[in-house]
mmCIF file of the C-alpha atoms, coordinates in Angstrom:
data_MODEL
# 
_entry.id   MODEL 
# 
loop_
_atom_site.group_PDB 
_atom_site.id 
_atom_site.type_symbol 
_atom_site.label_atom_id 
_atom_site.label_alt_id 
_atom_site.label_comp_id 
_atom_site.label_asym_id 
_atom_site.label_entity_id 
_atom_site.label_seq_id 
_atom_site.pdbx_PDB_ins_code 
_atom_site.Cartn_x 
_atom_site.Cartn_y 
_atom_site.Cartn_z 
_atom_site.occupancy 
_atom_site.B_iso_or_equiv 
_atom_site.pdbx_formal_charge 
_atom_site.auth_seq_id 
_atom_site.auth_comp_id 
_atom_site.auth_asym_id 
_atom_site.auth_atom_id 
_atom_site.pdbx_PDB_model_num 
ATOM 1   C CA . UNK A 1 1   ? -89.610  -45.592 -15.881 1.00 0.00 ? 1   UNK A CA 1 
ATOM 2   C CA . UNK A 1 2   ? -91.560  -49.035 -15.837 1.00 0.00 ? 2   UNK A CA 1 
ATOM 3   C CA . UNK A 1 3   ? -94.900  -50.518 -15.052 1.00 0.00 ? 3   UNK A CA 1 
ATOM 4   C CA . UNK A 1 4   ? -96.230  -51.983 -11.243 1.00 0.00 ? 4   UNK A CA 1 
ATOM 5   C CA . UNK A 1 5   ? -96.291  -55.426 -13.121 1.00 0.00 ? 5   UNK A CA 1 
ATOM 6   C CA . UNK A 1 6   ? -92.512  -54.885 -13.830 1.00 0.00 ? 6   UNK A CA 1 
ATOM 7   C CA . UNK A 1 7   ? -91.936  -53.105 -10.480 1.00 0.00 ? 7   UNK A CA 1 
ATOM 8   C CA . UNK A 1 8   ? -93.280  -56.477 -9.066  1.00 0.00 ? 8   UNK A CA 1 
ATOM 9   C CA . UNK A 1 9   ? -91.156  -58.575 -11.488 1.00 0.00 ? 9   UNK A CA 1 
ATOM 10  C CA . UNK A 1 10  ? -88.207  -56.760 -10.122 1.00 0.00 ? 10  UNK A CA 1 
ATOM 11  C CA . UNK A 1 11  ? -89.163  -57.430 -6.336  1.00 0.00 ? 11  UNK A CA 1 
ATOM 12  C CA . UNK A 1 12  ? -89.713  -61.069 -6.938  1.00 0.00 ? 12  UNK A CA 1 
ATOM 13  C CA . UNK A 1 13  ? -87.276  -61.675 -8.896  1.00 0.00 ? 13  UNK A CA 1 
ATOM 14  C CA . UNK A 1 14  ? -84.036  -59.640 -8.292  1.00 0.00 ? 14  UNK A CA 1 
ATOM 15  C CA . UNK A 1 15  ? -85.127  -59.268 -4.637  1.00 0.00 ? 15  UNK A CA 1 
ATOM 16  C CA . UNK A 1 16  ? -85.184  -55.571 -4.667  1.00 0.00 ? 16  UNK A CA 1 
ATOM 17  C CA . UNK A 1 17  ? -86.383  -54.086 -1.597  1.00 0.00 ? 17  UNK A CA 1 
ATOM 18  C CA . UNK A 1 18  ? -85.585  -50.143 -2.292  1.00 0.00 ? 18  UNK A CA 1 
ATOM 19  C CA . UNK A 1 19  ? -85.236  -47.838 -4.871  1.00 0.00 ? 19  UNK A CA 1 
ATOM 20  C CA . UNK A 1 20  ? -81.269  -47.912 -4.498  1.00 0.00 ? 20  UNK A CA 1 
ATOM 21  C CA . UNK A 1 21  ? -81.107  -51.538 -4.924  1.00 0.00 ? 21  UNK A CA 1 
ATOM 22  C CA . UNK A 1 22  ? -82.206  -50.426 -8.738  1.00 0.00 ? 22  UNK A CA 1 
ATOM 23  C CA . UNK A 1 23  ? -78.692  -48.384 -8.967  1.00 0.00 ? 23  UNK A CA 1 
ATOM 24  C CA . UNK A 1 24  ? -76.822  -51.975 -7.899  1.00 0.00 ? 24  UNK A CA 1 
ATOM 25  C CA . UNK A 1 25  ? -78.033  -53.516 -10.794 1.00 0.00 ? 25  UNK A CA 1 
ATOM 26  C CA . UNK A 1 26  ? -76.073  -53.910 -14.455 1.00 0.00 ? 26  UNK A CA 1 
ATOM 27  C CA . UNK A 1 27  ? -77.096  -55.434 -17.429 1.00 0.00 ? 27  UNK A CA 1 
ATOM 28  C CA . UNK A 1 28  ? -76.310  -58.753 -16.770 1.00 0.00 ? 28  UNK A CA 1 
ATOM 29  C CA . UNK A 1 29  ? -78.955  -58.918 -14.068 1.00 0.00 ? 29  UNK A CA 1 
ATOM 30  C CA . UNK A 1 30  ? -81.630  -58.262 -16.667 1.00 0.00 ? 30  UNK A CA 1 
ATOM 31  C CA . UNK A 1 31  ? -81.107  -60.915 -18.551 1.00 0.00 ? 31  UNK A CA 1 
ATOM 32  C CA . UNK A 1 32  ? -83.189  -64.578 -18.767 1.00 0.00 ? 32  UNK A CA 1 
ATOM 33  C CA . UNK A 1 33  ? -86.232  -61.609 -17.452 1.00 0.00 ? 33  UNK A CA 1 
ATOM 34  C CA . UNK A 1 34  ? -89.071  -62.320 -18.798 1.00 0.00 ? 34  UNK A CA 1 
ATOM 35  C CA . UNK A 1 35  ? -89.915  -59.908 -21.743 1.00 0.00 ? 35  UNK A CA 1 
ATOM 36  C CA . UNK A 1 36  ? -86.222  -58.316 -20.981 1.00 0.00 ? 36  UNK A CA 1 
ATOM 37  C CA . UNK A 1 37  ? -84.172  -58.536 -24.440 1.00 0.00 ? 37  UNK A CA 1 
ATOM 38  C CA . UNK A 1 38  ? -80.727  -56.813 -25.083 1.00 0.00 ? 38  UNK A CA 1 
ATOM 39  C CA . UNK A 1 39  ? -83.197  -53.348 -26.493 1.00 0.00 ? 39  UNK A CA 1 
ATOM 40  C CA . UNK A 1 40  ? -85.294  -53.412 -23.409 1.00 0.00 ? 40  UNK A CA 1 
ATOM 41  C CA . UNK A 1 41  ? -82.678  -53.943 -20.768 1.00 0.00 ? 41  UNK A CA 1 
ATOM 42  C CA . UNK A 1 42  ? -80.330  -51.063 -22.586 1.00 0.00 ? 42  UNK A CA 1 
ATOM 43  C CA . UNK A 1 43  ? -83.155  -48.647 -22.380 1.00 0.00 ? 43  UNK A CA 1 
ATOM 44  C CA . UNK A 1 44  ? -83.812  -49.477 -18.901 1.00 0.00 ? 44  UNK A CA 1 
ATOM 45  C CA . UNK A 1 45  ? -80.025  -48.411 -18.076 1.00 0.00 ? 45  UNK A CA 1 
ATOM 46  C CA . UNK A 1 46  ? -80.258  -45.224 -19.975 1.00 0.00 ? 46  UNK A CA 1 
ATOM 47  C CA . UNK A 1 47  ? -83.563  -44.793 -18.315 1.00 0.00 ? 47  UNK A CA 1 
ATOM 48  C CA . UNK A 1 48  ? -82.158  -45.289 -14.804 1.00 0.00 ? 48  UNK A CA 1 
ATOM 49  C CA . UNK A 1 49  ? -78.770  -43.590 -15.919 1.00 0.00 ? 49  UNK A CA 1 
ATOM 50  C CA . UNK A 1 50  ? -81.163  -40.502 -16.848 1.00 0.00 ? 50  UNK A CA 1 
ATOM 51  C CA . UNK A 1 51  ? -82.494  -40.890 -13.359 1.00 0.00 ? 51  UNK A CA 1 
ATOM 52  C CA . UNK A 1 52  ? -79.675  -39.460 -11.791 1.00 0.00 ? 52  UNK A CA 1 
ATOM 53  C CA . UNK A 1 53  ? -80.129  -35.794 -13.254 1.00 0.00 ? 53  UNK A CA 1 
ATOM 54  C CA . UNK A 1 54  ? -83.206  -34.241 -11.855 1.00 0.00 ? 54  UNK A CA 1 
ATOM 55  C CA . UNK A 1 55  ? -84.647  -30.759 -9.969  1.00 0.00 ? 55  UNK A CA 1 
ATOM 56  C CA . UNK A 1 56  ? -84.105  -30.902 -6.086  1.00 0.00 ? 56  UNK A CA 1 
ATOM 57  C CA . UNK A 1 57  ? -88.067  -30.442 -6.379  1.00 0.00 ? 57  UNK A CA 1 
ATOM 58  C CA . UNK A 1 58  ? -88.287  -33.690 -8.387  1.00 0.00 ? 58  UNK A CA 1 
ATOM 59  C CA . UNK A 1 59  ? -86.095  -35.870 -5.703  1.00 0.00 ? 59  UNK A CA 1 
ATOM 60  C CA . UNK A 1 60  ? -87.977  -34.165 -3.027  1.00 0.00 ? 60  UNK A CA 1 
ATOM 61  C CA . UNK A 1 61  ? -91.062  -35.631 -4.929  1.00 0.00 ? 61  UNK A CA 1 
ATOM 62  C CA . UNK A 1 62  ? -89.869  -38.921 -6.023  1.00 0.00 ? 62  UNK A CA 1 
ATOM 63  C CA . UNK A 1 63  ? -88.962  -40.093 -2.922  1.00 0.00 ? 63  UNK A CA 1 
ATOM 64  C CA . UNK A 1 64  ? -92.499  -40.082 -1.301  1.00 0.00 ? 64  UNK A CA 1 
ATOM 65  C CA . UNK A 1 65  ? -92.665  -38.249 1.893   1.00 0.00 ? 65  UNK A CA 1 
ATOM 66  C CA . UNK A 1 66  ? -96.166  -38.340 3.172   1.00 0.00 ? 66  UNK A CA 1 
ATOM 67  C CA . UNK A 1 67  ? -98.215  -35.519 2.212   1.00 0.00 ? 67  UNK A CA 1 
ATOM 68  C CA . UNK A 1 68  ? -96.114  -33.787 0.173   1.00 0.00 ? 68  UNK A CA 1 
ATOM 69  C CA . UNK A 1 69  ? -96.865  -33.681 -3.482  1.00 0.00 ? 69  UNK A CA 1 
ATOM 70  C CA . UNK A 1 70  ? -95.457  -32.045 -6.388  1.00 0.00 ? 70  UNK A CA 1 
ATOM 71  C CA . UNK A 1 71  ? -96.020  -28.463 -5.968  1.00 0.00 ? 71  UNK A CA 1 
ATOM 72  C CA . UNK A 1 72  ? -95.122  -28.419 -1.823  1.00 0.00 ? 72  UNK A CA 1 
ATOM 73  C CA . UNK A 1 73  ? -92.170  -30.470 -2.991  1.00 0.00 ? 73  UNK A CA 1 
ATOM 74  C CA . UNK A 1 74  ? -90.930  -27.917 -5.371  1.00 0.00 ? 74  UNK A CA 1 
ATOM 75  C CA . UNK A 1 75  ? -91.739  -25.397 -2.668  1.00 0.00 ? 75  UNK A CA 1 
ATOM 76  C CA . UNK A 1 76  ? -89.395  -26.659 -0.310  1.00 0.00 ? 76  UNK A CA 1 
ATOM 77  C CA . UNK A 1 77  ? -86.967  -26.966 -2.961  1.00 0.00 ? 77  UNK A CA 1 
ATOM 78  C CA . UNK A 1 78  ? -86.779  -23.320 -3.395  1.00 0.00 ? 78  UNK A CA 1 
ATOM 79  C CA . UNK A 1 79  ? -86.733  -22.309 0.204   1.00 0.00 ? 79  UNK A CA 1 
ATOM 80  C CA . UNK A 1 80  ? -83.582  -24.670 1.366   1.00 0.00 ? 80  UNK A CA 1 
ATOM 81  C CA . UNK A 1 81  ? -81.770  -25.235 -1.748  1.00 0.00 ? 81  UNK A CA 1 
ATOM 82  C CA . UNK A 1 82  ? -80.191  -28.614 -1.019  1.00 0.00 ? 82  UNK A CA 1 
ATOM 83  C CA . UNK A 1 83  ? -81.627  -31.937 0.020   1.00 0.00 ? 83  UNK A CA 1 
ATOM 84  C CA . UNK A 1 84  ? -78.953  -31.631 3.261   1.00 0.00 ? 84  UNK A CA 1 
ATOM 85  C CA . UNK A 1 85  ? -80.645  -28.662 4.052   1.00 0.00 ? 85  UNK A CA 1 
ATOM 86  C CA . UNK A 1 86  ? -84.126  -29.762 3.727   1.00 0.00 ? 86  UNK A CA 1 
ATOM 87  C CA . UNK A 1 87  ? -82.780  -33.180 5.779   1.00 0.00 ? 87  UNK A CA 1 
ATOM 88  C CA . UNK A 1 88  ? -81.947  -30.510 8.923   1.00 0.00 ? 88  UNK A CA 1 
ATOM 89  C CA . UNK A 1 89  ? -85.126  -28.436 8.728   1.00 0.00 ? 89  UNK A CA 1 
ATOM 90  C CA . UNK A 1 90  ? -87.292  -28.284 11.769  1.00 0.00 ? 90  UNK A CA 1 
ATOM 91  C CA . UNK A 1 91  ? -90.802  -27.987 11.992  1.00 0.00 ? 91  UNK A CA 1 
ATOM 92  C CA . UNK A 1 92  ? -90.885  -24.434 12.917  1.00 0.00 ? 92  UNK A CA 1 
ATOM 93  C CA . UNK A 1 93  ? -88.774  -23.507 9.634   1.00 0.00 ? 93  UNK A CA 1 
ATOM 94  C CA . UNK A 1 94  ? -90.665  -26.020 7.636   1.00 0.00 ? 94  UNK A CA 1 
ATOM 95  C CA . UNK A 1 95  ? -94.041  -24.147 8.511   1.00 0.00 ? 95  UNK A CA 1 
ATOM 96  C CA . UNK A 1 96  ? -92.127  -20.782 7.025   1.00 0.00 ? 96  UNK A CA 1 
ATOM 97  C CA . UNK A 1 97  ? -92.795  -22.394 3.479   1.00 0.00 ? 97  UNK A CA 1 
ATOM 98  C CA . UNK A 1 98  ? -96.376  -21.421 2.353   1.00 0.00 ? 98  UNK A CA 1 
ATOM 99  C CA . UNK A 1 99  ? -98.871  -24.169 2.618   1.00 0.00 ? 99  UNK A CA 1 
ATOM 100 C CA . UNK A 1 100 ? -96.898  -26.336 4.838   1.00 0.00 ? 100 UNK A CA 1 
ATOM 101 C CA . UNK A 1 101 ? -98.617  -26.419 7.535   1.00 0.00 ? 101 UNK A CA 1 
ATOM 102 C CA . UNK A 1 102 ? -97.736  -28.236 11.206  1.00 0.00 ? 102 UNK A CA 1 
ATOM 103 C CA . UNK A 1 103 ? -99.005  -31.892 10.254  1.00 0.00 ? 103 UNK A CA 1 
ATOM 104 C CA . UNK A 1 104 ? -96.855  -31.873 6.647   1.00 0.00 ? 104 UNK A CA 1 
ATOM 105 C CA . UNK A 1 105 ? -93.901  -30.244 8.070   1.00 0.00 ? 105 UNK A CA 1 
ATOM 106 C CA . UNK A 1 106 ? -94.037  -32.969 11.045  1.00 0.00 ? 106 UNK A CA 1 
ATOM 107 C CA . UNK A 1 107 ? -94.434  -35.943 8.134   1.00 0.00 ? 107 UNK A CA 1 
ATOM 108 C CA . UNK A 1 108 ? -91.194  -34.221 6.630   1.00 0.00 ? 108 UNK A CA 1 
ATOM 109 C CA . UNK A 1 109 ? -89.117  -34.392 9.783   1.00 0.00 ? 109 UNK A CA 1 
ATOM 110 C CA . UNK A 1 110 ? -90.498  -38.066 11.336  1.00 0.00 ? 110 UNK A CA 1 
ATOM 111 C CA . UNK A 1 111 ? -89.741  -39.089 7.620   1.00 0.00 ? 111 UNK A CA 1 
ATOM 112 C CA . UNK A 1 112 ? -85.621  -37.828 7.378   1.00 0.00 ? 112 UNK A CA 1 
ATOM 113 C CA . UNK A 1 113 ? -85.282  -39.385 11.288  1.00 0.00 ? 113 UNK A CA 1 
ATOM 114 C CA . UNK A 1 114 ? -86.247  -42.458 10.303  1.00 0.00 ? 114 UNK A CA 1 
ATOM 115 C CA . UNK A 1 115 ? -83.110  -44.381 10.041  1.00 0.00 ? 115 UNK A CA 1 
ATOM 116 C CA . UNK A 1 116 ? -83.747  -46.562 6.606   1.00 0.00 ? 116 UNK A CA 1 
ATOM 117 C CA . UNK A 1 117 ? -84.688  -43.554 4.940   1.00 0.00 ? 117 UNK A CA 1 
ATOM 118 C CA . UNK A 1 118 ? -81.800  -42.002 5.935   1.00 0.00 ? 118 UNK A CA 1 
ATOM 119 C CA . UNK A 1 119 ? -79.936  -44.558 4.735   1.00 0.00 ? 119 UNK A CA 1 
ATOM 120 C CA . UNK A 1 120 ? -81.606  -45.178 1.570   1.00 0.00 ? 120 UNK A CA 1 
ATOM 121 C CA . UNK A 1 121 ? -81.213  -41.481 0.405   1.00 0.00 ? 121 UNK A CA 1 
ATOM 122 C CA . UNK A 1 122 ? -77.115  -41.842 1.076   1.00 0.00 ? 122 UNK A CA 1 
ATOM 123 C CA . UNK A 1 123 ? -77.268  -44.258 -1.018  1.00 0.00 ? 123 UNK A CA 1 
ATOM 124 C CA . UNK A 1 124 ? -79.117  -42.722 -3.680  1.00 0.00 ? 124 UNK A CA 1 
ATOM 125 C CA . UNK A 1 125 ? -76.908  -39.729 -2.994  1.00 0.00 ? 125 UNK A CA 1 
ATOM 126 C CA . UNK A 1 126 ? -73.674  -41.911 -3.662  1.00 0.00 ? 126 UNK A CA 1 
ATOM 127 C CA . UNK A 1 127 ? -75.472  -43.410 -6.645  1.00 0.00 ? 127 UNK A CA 1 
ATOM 128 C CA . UNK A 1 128 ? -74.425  -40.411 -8.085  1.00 0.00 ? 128 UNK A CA 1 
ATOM 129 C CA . UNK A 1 129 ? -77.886  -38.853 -8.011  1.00 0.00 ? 129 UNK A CA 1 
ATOM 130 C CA . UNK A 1 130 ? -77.456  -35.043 -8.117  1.00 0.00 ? 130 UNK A CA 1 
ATOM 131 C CA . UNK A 1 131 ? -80.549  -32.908 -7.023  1.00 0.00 ? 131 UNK A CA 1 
ATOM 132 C CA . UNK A 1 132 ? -79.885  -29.808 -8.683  1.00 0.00 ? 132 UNK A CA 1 
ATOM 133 C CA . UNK A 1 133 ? -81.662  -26.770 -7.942  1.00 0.00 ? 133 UNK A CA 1 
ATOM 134 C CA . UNK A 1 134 ? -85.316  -25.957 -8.681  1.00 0.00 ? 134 UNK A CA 1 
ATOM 135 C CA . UNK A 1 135 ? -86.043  -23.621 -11.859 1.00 0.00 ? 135 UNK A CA 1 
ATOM 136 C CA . UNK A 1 136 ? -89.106  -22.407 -12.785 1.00 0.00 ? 136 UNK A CA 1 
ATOM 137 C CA . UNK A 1 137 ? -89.677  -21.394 -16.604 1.00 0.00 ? 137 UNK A CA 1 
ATOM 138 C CA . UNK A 1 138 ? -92.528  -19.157 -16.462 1.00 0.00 ? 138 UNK A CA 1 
ATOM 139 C CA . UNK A 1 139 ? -92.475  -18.592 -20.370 1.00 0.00 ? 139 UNK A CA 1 
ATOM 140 C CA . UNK A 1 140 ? -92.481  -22.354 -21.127 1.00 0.00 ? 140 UNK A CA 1 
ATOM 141 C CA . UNK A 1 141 ? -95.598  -23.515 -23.379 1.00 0.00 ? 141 UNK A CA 1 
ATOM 142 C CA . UNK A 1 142 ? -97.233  -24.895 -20.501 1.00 0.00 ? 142 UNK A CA 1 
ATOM 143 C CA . UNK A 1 143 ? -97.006  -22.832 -18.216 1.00 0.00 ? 143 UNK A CA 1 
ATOM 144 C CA . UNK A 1 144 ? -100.119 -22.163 -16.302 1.00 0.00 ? 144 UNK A CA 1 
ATOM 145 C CA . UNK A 1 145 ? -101.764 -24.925 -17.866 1.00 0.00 ? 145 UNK A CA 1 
ATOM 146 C CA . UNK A 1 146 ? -103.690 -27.531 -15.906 1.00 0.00 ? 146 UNK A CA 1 
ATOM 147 C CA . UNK A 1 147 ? -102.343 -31.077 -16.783 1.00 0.00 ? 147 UNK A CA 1 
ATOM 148 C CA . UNK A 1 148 ? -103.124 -34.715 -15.755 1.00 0.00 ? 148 UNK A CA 1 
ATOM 149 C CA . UNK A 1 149 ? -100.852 -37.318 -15.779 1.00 0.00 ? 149 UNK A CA 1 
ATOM 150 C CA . UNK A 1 150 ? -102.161 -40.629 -16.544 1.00 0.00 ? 150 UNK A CA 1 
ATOM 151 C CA . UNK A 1 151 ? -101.252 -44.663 -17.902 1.00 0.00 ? 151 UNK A CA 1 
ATOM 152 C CA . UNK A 1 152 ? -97.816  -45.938 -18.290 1.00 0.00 ? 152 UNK A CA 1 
ATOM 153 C CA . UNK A 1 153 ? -95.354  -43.923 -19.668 1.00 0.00 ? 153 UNK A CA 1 
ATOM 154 C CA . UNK A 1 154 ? -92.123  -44.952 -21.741 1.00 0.00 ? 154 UNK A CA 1 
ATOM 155 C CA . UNK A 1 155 ? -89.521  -42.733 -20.576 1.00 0.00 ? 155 UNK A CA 1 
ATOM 156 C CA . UNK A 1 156 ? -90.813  -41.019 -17.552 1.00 0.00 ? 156 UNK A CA 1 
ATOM 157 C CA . UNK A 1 157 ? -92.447  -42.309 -14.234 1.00 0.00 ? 157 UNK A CA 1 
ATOM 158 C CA . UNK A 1 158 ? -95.943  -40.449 -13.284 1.00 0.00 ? 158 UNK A CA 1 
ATOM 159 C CA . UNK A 1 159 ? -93.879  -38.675 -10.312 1.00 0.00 ? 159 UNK A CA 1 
ATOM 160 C CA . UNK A 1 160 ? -91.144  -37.491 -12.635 1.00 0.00 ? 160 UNK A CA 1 
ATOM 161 C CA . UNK A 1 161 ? -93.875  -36.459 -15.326 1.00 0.00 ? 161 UNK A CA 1 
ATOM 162 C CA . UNK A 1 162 ? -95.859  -34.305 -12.815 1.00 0.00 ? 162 UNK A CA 1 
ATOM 163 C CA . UNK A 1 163 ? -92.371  -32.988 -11.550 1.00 0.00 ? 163 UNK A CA 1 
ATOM 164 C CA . UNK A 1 164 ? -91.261  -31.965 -14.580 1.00 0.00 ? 164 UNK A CA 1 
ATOM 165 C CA . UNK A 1 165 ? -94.791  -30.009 -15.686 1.00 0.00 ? 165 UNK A CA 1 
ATOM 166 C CA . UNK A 1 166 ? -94.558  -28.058 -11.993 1.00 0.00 ? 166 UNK A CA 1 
ATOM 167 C CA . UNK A 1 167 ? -91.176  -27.246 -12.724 1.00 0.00 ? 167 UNK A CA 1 
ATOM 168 C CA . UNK A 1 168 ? -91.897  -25.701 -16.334 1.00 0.00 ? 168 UNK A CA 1 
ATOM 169 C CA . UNK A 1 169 ? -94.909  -23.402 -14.457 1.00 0.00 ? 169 UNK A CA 1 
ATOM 170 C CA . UNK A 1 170 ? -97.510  -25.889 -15.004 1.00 0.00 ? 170 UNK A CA 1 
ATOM 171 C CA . UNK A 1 171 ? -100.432 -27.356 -12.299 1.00 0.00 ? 171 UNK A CA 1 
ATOM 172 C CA . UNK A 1 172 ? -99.895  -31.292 -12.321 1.00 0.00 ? 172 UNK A CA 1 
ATOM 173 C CA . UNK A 1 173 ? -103.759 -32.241 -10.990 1.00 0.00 ? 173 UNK A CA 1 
ATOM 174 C CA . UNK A 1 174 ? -105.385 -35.567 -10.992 1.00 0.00 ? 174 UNK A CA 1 
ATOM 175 C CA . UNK A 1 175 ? -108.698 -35.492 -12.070 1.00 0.00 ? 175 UNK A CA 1 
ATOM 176 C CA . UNK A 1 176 ? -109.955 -34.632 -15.472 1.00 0.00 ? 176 UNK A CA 1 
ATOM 177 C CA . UNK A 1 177 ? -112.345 -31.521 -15.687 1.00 0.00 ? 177 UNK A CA 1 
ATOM 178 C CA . UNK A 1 178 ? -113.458 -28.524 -18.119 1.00 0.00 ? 178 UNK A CA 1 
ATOM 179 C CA . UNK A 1 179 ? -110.654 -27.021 -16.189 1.00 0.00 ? 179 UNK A CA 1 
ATOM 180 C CA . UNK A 1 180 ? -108.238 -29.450 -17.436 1.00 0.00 ? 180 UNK A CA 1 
ATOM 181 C CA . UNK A 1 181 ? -106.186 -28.364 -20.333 1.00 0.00 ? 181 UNK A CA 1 
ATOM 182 C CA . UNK A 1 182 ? -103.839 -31.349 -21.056 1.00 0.00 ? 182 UNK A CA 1 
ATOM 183 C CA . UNK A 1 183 ? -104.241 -34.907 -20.816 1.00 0.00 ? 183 UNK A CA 1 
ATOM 184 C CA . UNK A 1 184 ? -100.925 -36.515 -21.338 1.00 0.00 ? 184 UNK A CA 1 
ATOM 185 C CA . UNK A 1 185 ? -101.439 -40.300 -21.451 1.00 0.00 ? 185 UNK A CA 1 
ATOM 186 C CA . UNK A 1 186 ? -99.430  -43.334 -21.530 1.00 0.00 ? 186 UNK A CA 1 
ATOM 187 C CA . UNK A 1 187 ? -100.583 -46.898 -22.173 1.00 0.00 ? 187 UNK A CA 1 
ATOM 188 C CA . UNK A 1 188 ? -103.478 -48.592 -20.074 1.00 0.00 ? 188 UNK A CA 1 
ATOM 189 C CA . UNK A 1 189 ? -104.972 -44.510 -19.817 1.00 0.00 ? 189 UNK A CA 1 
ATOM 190 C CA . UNK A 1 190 ? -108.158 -46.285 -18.691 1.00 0.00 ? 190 UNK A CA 1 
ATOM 191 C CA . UNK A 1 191 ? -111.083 -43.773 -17.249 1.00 0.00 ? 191 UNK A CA 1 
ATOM 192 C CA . UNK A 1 192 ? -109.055 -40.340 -17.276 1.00 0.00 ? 192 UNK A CA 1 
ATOM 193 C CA . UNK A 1 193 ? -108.473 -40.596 -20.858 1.00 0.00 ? 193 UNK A CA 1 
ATOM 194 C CA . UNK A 1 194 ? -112.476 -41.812 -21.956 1.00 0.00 ? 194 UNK A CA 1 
ATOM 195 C CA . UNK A 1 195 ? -113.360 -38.692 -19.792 1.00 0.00 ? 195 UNK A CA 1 
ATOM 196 C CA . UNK A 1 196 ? -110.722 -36.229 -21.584 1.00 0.00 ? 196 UNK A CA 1 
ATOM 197 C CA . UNK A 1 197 ? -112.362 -37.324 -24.650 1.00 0.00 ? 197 UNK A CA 1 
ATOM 198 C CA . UNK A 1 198 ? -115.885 -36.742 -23.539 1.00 0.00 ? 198 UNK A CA 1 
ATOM 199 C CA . UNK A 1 199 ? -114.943 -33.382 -22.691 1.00 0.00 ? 199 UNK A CA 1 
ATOM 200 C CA . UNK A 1 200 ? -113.130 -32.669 -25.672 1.00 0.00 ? 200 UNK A CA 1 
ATOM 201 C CA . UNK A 1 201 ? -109.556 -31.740 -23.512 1.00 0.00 ? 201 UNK A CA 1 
ATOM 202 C CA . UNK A 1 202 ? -106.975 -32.220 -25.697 1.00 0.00 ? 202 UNK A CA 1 
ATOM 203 C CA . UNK A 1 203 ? -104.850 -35.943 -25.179 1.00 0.00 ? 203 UNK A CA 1 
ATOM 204 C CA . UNK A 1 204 ? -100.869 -35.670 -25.205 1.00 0.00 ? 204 UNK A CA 1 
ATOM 205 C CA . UNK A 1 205 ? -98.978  -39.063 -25.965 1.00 0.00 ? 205 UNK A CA 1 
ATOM 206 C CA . UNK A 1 206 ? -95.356  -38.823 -24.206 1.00 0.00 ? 206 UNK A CA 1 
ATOM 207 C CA . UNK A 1 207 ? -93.556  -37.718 -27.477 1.00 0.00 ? 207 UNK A CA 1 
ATOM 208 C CA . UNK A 1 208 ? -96.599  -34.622 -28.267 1.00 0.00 ? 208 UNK A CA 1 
ATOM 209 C CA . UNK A 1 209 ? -95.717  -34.292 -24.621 1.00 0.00 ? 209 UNK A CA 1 
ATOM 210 C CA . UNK A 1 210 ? -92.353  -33.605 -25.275 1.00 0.00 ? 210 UNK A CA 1 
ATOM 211 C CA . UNK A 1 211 ? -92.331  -31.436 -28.455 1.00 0.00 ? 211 UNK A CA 1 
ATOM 212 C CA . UNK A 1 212 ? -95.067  -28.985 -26.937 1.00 0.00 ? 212 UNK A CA 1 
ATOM 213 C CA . UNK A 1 213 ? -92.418  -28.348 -24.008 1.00 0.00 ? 213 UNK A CA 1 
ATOM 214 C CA . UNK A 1 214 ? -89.824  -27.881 -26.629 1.00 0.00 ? 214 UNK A CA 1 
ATOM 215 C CA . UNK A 1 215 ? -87.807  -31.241 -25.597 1.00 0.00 ? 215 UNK A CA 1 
ATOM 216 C CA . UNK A 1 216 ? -87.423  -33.633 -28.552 1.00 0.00 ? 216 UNK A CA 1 
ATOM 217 C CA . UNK A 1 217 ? -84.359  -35.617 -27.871 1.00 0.00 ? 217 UNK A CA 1 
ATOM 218 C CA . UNK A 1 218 ? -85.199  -37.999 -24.748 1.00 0.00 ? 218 UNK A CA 1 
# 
């Protein structure tokens, strides 16, 4: 939803220490930010209001277990359903879901017992954030289609962006080859987007983004 440099203006200057912290926040503790006017700070609510609606597989993702990325996290989604469930799991059932082996399904576990992350995902649970189940649309535009995520999107964080292309049947990778069928690039695209052009891979800005995969109204 915003840069590091504004992740960092956050942290020094609102004190934030967690990703709840952000659902604490109103309006009025935007403003007198620097480069934070009445448009910016209202898009940032919507943005963060938008927040709260996303796949189990994208929550799973977003909240950065170690060693799990988008595709295992969207794999556990669909074997235990609910984040509660997943919370529970042991390593034994962990290691039924394909390619998750002993050392990921141990992060997963030493992750949930850990008592501030436990606490941390209540809160974004009472936040009103409401995993919902993971769907797969295997007749969306993109599906099978190898896409890389790179820059500084306006309206969706890398995580979310690579969440969303797994869940739609596509393979969220990141590092630009003749393989590579999409490029979808946000400001600051740097290296990843010069090499997408060398290799003539077609480049996505967040809106082409969105009309390919048939969503125009974000």
């Amino acid at each position: 939803t915003f840069s590091e440099k504004t992740a960092a203006l956050f942290v020094e200057e609102l004190k934030l220490k967690s990703i709840p912290d952000l659902y604490d926040l109103g309006p009025q503790d935007y403003m007198g930010l620097q480069g934070f006017g009445e448009r910016r700070i209202n898009n940032l609510m919507a943005a963060i209001e938008r927040s709260k609606d996303c796949t189990l597989g994208a929550f799973i993702f977003a909240i950065g277990i170690p060693n799990v990325g988008a595709k295992t996290a969207k794999d556990l989604a669909r074997r235990f359903g609910t984040i509660e469930a997943l919370r529970s799991a042991t390593v034994e059932q962990l290691t039924e879901v394909p390619d998750v082996g002993e050392i990921v399904a141990r992060s997963i576990v030493e992750f949930f017992a850990d008592p501030s992350i436990a606490t941390q995902v209540d809160r974004l649970l009472a936040h009103g954030v409401k995993p919902r189940p993971e769907e797969v649309q295997q007749d969306s535009p993109i599906s099978g289609k190898t896409i890389v995520v790179t820059g500084t999107l306006e309206k969706l964080g890398r995580r979310q962006a690579e969440a969303l292309i797994e869940s739609l049947g596509g393979k969220a990778v990141g590092s630009v080859s003749k393989k590579t069928d999409y490029v979808l690039a946000g400001e600051s695209a740097g290296s990843k987007l010069t090499k997408a052009r060398e290799l003539g891979v077609r480049v996505l800005n967040e809106q082409e983004f969105f009309e390919l995969i048939g969503e125009t109204k974000r």
